[in-house]
C-alpha positions in Angstrom: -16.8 -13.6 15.7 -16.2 -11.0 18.0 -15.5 -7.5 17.6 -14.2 -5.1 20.9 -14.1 -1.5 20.3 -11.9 -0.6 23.5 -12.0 3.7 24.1 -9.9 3.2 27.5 -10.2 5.5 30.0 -10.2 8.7 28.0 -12.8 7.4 26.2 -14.9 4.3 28.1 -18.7 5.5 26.8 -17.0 3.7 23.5 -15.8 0.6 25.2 -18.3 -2.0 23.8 -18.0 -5.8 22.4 -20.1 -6.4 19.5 -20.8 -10.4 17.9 -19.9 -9.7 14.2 -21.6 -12.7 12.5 -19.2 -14.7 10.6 -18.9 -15.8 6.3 -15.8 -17.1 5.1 -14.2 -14.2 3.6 -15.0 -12.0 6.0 -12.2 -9.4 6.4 -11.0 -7.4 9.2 -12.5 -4.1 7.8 -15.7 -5.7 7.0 -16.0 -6.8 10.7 -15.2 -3.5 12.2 -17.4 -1.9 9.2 -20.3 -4.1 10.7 -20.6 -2.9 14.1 -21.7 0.2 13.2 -19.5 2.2 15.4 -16.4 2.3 12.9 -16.4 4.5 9.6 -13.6 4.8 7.1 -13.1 6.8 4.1 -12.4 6.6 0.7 -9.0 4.7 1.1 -9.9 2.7 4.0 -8.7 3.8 6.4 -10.5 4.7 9.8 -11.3 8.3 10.6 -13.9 7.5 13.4 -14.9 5.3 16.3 -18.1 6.0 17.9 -18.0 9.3 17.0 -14.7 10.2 18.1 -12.8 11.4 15.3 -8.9 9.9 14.4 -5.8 12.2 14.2 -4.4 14.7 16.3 -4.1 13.1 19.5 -6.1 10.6 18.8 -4.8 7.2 17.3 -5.8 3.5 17.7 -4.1 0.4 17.7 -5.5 -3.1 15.9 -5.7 -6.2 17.6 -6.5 -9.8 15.8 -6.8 -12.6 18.8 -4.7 -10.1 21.7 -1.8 -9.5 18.9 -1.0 -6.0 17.5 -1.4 -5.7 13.6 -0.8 -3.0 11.4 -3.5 -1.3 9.8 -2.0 -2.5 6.6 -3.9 -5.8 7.6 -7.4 -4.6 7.6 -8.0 -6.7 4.0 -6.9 -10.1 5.8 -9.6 -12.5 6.4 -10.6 -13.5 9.9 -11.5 -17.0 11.1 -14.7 -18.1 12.6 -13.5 -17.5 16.4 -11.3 -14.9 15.8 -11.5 -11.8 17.9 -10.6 -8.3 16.4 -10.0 -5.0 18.9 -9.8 -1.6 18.1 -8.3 0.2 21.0 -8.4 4.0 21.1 -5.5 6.0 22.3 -5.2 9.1 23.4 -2.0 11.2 23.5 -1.8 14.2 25.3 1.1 15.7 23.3 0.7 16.9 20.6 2.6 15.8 17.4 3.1 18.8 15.3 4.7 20.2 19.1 7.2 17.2 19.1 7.9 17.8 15.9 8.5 21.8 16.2 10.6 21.1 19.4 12.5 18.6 17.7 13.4 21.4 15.0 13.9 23.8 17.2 16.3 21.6 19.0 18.0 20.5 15.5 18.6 24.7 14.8 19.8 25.3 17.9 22.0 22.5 17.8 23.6 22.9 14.4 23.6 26.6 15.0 25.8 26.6 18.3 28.1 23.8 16.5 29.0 26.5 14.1 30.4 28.6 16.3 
């Protein structure tokens, strides 16, 4: 099977496809587990690919044969030709300042309906 670790173009020194091969079984985290380039911790769930770490502004999205899966799905066993990506994204904006904006907005909002 094959396994495409996709870092876009923020990140294309990632972008690699890697032949995972295939025993029935074989789950989705095993695949990505097998290339090397993926690590995970404790609970399973990624923190790195190829070195570049997830959170912040960093996230990625799970692909299983060009459909979108939730990560909730990395336990569900692939088929022989299946084809699993890992695309990295990269989001210039950071959260926590969405969500203090969003606040600040809310106060300013509730404050000037007082009035």
């Amino acid at each position: 099977m094959t396994v495409i670790i996709n870092g876009g173009r923020t990140f294309p020194n990632v972008t690699q496809a890697y032949r995972v091969p295939f025993r029935p079984g074989l789950t989705i985290y095993q695949a990505l587990a097998e290339t090397g380039a993926v690590r995970f911790n404790f609970n399973g769930q990624i923190v790195s690919v190829s070195g570049v770490p997830i959170g912040g502004r960093t996230t990625y999205q799970l692909q299983l044969n060009g459909r979108v899966i939730p990560a909730s799905l990395l336990s569900f066993p692939v088929q022989r030709n299946d084809s699993v990506a890992l695309v990295l994204i990269f989001n210039p904006i950071l959260r926590e300042e969405e969500g203090e904006l969003a606040y600040e907005q809310d106060f300013l909002g509730s404050s000037s309906e007082q009035d």
